[in-house]
PLY file of the C-alpha trace (Angstrom):
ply
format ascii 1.0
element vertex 569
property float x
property float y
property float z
element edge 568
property int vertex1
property int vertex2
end_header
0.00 0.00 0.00
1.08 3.54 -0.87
4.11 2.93 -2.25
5.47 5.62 -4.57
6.53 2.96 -6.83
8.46 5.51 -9.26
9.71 2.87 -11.88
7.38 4.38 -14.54
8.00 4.32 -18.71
11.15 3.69 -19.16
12.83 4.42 -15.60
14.71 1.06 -15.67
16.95 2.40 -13.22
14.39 3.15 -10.39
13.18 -0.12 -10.99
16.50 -1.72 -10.80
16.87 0.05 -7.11
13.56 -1.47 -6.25
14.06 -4.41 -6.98
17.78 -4.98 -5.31
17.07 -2.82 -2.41
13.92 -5.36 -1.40
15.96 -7.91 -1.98
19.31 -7.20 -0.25
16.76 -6.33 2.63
15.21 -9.71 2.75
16.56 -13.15 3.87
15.22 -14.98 0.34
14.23 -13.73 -2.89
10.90 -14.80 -2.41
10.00 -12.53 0.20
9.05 -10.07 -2.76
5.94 -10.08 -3.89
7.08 -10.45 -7.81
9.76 -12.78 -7.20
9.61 -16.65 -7.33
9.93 -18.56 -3.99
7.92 -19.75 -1.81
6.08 -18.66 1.84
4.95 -19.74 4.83
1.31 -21.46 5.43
-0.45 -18.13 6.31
-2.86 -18.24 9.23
-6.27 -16.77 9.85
-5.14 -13.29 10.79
-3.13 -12.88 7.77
-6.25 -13.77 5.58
-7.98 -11.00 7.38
-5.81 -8.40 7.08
-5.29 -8.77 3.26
-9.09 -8.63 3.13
-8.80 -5.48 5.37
-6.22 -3.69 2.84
-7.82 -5.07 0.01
-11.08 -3.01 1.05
-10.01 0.06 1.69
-8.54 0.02 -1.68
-10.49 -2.21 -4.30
-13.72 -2.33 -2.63
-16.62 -0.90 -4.92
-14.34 -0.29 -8.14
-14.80 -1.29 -11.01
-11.21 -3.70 -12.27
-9.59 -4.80 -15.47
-8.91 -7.99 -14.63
-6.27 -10.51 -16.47
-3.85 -13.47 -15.81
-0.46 -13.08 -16.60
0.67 -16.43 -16.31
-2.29 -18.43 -18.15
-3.57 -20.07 -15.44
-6.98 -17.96 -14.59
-7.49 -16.35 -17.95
-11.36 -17.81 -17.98
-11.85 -16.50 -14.52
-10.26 -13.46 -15.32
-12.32 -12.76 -18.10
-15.06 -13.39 -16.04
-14.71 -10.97 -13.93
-13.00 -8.36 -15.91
-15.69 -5.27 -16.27
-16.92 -5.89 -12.80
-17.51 -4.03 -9.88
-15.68 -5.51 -6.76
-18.62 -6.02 -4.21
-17.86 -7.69 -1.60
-14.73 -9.28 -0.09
-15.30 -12.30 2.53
-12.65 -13.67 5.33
-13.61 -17.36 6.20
-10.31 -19.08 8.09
-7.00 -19.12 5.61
-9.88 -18.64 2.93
-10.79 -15.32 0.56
-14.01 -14.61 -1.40
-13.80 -11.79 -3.73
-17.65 -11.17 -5.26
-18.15 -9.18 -8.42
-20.95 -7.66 -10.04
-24.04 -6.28 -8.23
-24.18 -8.15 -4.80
-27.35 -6.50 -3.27
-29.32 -8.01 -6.44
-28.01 -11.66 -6.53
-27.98 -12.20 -10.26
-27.16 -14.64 -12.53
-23.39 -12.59 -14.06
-22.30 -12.31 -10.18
-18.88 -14.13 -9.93
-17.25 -15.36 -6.82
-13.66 -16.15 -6.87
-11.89 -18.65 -3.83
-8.64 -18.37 -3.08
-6.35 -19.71 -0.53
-2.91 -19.40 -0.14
-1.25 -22.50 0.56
2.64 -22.59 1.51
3.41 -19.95 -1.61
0.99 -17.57 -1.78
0.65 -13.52 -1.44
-1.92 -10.80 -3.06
0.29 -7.86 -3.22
-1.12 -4.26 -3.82
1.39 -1.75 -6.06
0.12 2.21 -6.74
-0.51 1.97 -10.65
1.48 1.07 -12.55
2.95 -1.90 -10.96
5.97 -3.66 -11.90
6.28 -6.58 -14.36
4.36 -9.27 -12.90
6.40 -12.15 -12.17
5.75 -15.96 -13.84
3.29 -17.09 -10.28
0.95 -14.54 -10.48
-2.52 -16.07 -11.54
-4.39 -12.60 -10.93
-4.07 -9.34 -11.89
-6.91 -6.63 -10.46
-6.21 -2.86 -11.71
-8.34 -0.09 -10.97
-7.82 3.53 -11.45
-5.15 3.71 -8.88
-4.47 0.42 -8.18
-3.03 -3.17 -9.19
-2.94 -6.34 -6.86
-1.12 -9.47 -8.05
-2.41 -12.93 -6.67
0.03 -16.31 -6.51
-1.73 -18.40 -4.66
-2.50 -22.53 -4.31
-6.09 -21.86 -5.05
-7.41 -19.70 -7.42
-11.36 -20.72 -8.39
-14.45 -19.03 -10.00
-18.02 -19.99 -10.04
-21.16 -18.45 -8.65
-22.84 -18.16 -5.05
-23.12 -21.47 -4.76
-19.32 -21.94 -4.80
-19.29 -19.87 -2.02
-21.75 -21.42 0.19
-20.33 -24.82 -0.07
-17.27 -24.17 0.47
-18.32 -21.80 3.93
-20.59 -24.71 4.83
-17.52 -26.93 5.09
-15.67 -24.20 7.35
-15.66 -23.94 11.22
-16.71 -20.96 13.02
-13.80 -18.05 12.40
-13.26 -16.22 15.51
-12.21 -13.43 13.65
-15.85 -12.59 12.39
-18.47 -11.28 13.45
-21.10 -13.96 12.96
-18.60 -16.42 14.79
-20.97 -18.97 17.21
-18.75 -20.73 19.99
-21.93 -22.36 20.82
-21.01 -24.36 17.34
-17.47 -25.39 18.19
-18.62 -26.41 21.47
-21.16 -28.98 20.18
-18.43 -30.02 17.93
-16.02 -30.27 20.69
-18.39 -32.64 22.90
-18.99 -34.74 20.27
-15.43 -35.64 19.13
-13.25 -38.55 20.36
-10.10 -36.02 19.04
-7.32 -34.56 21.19
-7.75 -30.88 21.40
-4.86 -30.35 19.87
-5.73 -32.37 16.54
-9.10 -30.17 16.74
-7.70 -26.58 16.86
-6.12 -27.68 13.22
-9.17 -28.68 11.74
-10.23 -26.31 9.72
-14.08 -28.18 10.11
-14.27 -27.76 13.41
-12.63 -23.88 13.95
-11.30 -21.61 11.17
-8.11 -19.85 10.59
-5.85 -21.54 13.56
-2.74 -23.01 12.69
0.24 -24.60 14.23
2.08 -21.69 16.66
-1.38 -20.02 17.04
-2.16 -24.04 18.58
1.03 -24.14 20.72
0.51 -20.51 22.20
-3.15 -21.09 22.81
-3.27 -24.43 24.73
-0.45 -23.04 26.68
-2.37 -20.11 27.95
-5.79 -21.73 28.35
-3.14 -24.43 30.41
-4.71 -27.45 28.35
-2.63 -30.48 27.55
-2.89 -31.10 23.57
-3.64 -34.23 24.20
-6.65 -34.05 26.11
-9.75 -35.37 24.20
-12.29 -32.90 23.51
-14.91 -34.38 24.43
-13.80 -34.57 28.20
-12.80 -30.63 27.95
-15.32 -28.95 30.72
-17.19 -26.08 29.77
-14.69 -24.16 31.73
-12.04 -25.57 29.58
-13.72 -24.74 26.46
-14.09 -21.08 27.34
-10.78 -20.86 28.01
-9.69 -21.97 24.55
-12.16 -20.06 22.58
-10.90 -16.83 24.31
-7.29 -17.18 23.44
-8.09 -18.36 20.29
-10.56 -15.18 19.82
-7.93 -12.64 21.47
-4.60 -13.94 20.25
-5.78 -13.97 16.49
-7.37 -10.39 16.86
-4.27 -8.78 18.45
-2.45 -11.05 15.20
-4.55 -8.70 12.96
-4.14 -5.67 15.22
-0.20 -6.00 15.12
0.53 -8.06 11.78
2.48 -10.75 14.21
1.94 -13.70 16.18
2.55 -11.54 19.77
1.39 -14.24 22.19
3.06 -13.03 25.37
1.29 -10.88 28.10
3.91 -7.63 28.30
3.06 -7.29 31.77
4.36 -10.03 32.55
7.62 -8.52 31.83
9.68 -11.97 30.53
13.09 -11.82 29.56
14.78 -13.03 25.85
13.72 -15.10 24.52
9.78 -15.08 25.61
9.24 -11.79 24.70
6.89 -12.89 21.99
6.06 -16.37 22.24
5.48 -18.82 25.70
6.23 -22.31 24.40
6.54 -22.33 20.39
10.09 -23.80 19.55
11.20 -23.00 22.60
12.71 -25.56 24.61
12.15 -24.49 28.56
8.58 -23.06 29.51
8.90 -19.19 30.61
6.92 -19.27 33.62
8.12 -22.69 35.38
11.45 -23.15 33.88
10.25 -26.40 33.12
11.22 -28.65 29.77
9.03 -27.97 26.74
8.33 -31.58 25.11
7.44 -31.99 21.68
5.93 -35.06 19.51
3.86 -35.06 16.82
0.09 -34.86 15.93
-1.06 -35.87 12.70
2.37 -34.91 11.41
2.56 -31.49 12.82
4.84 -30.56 15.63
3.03 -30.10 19.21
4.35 -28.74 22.56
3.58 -28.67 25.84
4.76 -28.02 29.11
3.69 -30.96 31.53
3.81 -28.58 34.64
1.88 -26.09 32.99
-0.63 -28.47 31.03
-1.33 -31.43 33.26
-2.83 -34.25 31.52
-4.91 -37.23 33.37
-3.27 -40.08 31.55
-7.00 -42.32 32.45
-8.38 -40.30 29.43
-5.74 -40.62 26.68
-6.16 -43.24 24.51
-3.64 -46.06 24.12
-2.31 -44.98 20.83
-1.63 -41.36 22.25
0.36 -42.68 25.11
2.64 -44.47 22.66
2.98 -41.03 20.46
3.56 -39.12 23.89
5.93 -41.29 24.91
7.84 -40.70 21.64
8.16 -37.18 22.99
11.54 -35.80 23.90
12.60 -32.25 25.18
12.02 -29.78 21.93
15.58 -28.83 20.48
14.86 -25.26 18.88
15.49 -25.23 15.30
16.46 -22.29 12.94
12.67 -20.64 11.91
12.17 -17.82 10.27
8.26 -18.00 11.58
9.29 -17.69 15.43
13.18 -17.36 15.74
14.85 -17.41 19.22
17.36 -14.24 19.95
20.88 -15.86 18.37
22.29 -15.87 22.43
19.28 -18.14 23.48
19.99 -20.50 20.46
21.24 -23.97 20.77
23.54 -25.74 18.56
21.10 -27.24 16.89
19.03 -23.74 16.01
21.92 -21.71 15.31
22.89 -21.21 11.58
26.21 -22.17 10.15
27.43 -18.83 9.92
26.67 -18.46 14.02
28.40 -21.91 14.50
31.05 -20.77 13.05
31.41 -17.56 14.76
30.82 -19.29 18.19
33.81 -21.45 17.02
36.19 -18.35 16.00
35.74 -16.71 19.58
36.88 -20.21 21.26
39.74 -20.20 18.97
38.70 -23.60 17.39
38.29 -25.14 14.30
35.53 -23.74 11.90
35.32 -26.09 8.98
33.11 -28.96 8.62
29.56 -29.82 8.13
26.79 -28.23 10.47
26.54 -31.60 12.43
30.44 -31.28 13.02
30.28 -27.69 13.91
27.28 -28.24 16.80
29.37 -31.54 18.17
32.86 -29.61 17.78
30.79 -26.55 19.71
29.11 -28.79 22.33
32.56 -30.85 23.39
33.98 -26.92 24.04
31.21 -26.64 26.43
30.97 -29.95 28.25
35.25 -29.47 28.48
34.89 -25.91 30.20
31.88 -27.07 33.02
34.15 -30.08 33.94
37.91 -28.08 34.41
34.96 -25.25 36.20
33.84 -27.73 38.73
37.47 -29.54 39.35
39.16 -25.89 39.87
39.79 -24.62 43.32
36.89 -22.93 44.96
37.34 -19.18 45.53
40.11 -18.36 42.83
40.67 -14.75 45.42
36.60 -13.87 44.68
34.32 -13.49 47.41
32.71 -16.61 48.37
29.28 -15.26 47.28
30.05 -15.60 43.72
32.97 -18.47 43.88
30.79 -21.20 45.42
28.79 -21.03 42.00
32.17 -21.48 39.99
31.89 -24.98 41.38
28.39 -25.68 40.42
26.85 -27.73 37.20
24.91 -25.91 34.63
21.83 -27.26 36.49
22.87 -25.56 39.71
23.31 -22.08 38.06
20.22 -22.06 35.93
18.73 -23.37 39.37
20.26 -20.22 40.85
19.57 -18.05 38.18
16.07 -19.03 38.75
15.86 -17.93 42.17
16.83 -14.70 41.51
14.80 -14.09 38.99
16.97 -14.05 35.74
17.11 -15.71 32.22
18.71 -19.00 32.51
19.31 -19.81 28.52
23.21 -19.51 27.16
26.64 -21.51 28.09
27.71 -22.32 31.26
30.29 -18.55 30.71
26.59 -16.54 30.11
25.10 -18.12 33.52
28.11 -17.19 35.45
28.59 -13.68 34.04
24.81 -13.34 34.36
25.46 -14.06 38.03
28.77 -12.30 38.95
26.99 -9.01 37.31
23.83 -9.86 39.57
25.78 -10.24 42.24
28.02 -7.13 41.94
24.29 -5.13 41.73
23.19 -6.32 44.50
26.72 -5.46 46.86
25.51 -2.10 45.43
22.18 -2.44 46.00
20.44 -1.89 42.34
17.87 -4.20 41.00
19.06 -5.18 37.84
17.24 -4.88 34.92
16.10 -8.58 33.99
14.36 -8.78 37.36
11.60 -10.94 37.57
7.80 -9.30 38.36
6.39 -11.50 41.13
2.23 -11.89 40.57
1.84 -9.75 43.71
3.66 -6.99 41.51
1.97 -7.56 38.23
-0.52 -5.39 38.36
2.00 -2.94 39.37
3.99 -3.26 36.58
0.68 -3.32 34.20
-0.37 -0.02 35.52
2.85 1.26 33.61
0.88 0.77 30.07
-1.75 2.59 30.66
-2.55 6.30 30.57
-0.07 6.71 27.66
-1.30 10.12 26.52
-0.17 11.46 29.62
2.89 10.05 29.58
6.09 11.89 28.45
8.10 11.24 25.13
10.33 9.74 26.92
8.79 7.45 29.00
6.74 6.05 25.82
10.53 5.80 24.18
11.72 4.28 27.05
8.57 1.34 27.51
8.56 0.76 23.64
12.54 0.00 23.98
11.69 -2.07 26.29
9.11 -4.10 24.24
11.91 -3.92 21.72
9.05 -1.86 19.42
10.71 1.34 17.35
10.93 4.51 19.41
11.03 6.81 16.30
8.15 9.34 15.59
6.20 12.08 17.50
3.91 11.11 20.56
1.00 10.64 18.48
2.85 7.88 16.98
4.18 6.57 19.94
0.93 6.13 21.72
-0.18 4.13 18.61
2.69 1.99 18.21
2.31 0.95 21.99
-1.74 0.20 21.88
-1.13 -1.42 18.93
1.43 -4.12 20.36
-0.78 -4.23 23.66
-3.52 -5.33 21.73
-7.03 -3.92 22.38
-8.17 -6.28 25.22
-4.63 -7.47 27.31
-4.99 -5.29 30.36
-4.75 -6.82 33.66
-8.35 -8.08 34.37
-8.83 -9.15 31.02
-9.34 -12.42 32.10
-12.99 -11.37 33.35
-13.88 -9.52 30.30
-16.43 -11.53 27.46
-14.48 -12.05 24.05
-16.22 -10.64 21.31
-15.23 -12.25 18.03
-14.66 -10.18 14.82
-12.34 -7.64 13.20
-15.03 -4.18 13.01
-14.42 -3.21 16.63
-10.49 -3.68 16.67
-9.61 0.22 15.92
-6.61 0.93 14.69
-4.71 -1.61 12.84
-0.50 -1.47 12.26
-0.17 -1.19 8.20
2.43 -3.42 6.95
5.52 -1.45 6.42
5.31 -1.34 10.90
4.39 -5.01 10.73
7.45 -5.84 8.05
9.33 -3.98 10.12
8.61 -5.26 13.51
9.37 -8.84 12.04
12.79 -7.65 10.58
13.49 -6.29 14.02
12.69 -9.31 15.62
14.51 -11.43 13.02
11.70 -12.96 11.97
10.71 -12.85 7.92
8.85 -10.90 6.94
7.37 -13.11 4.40
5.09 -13.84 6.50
2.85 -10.86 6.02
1.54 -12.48 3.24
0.40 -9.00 1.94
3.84 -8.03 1.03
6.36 -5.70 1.92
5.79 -3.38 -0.91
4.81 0.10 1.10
8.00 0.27 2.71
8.51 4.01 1.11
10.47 5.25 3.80
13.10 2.47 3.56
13.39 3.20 -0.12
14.00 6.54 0.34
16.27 6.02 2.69
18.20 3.65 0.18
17.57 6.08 -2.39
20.77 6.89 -3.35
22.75 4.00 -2.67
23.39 1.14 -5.35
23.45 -2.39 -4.57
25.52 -4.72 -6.11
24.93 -8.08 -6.82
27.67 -10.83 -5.86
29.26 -12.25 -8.62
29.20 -16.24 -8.37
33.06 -17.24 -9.64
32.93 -19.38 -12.56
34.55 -22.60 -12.61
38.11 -22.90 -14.41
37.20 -25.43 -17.10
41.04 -25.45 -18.12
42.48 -29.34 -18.55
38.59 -30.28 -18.59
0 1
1 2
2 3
3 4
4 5
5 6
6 7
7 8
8 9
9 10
10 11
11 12
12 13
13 14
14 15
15 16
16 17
17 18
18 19
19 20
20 21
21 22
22 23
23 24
24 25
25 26
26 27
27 28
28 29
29 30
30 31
31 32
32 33
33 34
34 35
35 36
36 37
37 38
38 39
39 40
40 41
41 42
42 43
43 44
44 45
45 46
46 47
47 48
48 49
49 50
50 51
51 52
52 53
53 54
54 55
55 56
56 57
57 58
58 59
59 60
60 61
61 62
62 63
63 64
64 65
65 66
66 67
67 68
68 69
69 70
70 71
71 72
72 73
73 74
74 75
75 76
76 77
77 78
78 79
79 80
80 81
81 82
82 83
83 84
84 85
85 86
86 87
87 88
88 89
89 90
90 91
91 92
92 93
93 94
94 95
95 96
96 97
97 98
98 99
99 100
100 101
101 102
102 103
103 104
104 105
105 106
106 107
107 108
108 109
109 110
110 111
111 112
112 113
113 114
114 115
115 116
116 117
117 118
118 119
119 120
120 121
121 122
122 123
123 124
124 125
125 126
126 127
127 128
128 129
129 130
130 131
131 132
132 133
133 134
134 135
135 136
136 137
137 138
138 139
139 140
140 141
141 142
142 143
143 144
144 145
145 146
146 147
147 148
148 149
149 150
150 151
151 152
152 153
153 154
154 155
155 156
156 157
157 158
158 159
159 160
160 161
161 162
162 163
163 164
164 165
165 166
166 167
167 168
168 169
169 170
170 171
171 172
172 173
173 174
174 175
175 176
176 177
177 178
178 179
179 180
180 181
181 182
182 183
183 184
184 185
185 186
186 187
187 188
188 189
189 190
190 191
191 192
192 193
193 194
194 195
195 196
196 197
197 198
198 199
199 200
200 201
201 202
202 203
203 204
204 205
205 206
206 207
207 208
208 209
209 210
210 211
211 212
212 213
213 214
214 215
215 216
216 217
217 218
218 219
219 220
220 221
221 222
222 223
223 224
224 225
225 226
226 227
227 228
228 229
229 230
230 231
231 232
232 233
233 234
234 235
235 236
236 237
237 238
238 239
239 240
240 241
241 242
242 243
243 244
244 245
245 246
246 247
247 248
248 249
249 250
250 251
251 252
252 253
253 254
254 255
255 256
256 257
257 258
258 259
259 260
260 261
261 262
262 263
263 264
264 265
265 266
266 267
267 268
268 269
269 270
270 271
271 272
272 273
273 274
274 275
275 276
276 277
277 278
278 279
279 280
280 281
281 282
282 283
283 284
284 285
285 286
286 287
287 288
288 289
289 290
290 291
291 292
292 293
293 294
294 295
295 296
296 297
297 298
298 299
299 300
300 301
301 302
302 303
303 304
304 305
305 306
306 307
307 308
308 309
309 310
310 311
311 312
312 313
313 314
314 315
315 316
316 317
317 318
318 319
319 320
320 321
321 322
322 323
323 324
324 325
325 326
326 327
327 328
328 329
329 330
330 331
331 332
332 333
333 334
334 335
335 336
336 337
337 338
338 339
339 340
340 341
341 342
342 343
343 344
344 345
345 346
346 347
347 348
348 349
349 350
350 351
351 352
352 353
353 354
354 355
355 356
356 357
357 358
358 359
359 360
360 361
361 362
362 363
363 364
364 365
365 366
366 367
367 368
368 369
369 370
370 371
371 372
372 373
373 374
374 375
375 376
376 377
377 378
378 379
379 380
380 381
381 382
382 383
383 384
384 385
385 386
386 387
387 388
388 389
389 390
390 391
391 392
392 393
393 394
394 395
395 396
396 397
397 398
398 399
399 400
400 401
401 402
402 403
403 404
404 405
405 406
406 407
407 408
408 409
409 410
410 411
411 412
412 413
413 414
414 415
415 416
416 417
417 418
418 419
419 420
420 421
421 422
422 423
423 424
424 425
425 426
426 427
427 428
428 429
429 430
430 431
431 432
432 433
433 434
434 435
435 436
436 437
437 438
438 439
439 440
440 441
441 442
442 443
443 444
444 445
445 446
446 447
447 448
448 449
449 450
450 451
451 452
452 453
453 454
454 455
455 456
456 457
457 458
458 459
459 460
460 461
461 462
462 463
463 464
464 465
465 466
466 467
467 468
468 469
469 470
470 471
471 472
472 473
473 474
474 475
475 476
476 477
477 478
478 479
479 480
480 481
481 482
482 483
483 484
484 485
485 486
486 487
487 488
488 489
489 490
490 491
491 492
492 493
493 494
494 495
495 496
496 497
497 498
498 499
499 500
500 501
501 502
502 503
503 504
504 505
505 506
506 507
507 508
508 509
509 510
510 511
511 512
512 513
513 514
514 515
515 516
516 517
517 518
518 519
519 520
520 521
521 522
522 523
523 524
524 525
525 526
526 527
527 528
528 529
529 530
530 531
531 532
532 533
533 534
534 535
535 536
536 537
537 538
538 539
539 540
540 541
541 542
542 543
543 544
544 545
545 546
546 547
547 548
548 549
549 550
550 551
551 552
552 553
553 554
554 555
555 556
556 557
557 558
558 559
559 560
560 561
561 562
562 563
563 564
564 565
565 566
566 567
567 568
């Protein structure tokens, strides 16, 4: 959206500036919306904020429509002519209705699409650029062209469109959303919770982290059958599911984690997805697999009675093993909170350089060469002399596993991911701050304190600058912009309904009452400042004007691959 897209005519080299500044910006080439690749399954809150955008800019217009690539040229010719009516969110699905929709006639046209694992619908100020080879759709109005890729890409007439909702589970991101439905569909099922969140039958626009984060904070084992969920249960689930996706289409991110609870790296935006120790407990995150997706669970957290699994689960839960992060560009963990196994080669090899060890090897030989450096250093730590001339406070922990000091670090409140050297330097600088009596900055908020530390998010328009600077710096949010703009920033990451007390509030499901919603050059940016992709936006990352001009005058260059000597060949 509103991207002053300047390549026009001729202007090859404007376009050439476009096109390597978005991708020198982005992790892969397919991040941009014209460029092949492929994306992550989008979830339900991505659906509805391209439906969002796509109103406020196509709605009621009349579009040329076309398919650049072959694939949709009957649909497209269709529809070309038409007025755009009506745009419908059901789950990870779109409806796009042209021709006169108060007067159902016999010319209107309804066109499904859903993503899949490679899809985006990408909006460009007119003209746009080239469309690239996936693009099934092309929409241009007076002002405006959108390119669809996507999985699905069907025509027909309202009665496409009714069987296909009639197939779909209630979408707590609408309006019309029943959890009276879900509910008789949850007491009537035989299926863990878990495998019900994913079905798209049962509830709409849920996927995998949006699963993990959910159960977590309605603290209900995935396992548990549905039909033995109390009613208690269920309305525990259907809030999260309602709240978490709406402050998903509020902030353009899956934001999970309650800020007030003030949790250090690397929970500051999700509890238990590909983490491997639960934020709250300290406990082991397990992981196993349901119906070939990954699940997670803290046992502490999520008890399970093992009288109601059946015997089939038990075997798949006893498969289960402590979760070893990996490297995803969906949910990422900080690169100090990585483990071998999640840290990229490049990191490996960094970690390597800075021990003053050999870097070369595969990735498996990097993680073993980098785990024997740690396992070496915690056993000459324990077998050294005690005190080494520090006080005693600090020296006795020189002598202790890395159980001990994460124990430790526990009990004083502090992050307890990183080596064995992190926990003790984490500890020696605790307690140094506490000799001089300051509280350092990772301390924990006790629930006694919580709504303490809550009452700092609210009142923000009589807060200073500063202070909003200072609490969004905090959050890790940008701190650039007048107040106006700060204020905004900060509701929108808070999310409309995550004040303390929340818990007593009714949900109310739907997108109309949300307010303001962060437009996706904030939401590309949050991701790229959490190291996530920002691929996953799903709408594109094509109104990022200020970053352009920003990069205006800079050029570039592609690497040059070396070519192969073919000399004696």
């Amino acid at each position: 959206q509103d991207l002053p897209y300047r390549a026009r005519g001729g202007d090859r080299g404007t376009r050439f500036l476009f096109d390597r500044t978005m991708l020198a910006s982005a992790p892969h080439r397919s991040q941009i919306g014209f460029v092949r690749g492929g994306w992550r399954m989008v979830e339900g809150h991505q659906v509805h904020r391209v439906a969002i955008s796509h109103r406020k800019r196509l709605l009621n217009k009349v579009v040329a429509a076309s398919s650049p690539n072959g694939k949709f040229a009957d649909g497209a010719s269709a529809i070309s002519g038409k007025t755009l009516a009506r745009i419908e969110a059901h789950g990870k699905n779109l409806f796009y209705f042209f021709g006169n929709d108060e007067k159902p006639r016999s010319d209107l046209v309804v066109v499904h699409i859903h993503f899949g694992m490679s899809g985006r619908f990408t909006l460009f100020n007119a003209p746009g650029p080239e469309p690239g080879v996936n693009v099934r759709l092309k929409l241009t109005s007076s002002n405006t062209e959108a390119y669809l890729s996507s999985m699905v890409c069907q025509h027909g007439g309202l009665e496409l469109y009714n069987e296909k909702v009639s197939k779909l589970g209630e979408d707590p991101l609408r309006e019309d959303a029943m959890s009276e439905r879900f509910w008789e569909k949850v007491q009537s099922s035989k299926k863990s919770i878990g495998l019900m969140l994913m079905d798209q039958t049962a509830i709409a626009g849920v996927g995998n982290i949006y699963r993990a984060e959910i159960l977590f904070r309605a603290g209900i084992h995935p396992e548990q059958p549905s039909n033995t969920l109390s009613r208690e249960q269920f309305e525990r689930v259907w809030r999260e599911s309602v709240l978490l996706l709406q402050r998903g289409v509020k902030t353009g991110s899956i934001l999970t984690v309650d800020p007030a609870e003030n949790l250090p790296e690397p929970w500051k935006r999700r509890y238990i997805y590909n983490h491997s120790e639960c934020p709250r407990c300290h406990g082991i995150i397990r992981s196993w697999e349901i119906s070939k997706r990954r699940a997670y669970v803290c046992e502490a957290c999520q008890p399970l009675d093992p009288d109601v699994v059946s015997p089939d689960r038990k075997v798949a839960l006893r498969k289960s093993s402590k979760h070893e992060s990996f490297n995803s560009h969906c949910a990422p963990e900080p690169g100090a909170a990585k483990t071998g196994t999640a840290k990229t080669v490049a990191e490996l090899r960094q970690a390597l350089r800075s021990a003053g060890m050999n870097m070369s090897g595969s990735k498996a030989q990097l993680v073993e060469r980098l785990h024997s450096i740690d396992g070496k250093e915690e056993a000459s730590l324990i077998d050294s002399e005690a005190n080494n001339g520090e006080s005693e406070t600090f020296g006795d922990f020189r002598r202790r596993t890395v159980g001990q000091l994460r124990e430790a670090l526990r009990e004083r409140g502090l992050q307890t991911n990183g080596t064995r050297s992190d926990l003790l330097a984490r500890l020696e600088q605790n307690t140094a701050a506490i000799k001089r009596n300051v509280v350092p900055d990772e301390s924990d908020v006790s629930g006694t304190d919580r709504s303490a530390h809550a009452d700092e998010f609210v009142n923000l328009e009589g807060k200073k600058v500063s202070e909003l600077r200072g609490q969004l710096a905090s959050l890790d949010q940008p701190t650039t912009g007048k107040k106006a703009e700060l204020v905004a920033r900060f509701k929108a990451y808070l999310g409309h309904l995550y004040e303390e007390g929340a818990e007593s509030m009714e949900v109310r499901p739907g997108t109309a009452h949300l307010g303001e919603i962060r437009n996706i050059r904030d939401a590309a940016m949050d991701k790229k400042q959490a190291g996530e992709s920002a691929s996953v936006e799903h709408v594109g990352m094509v109104d990022m004007a200020e970053e352009l001009k920003n990069t205006s005058q800079k050029k570039i260059p592609f690497r040059k691959r070396k070519r192969r000597s073919t000399r004696g060949k």
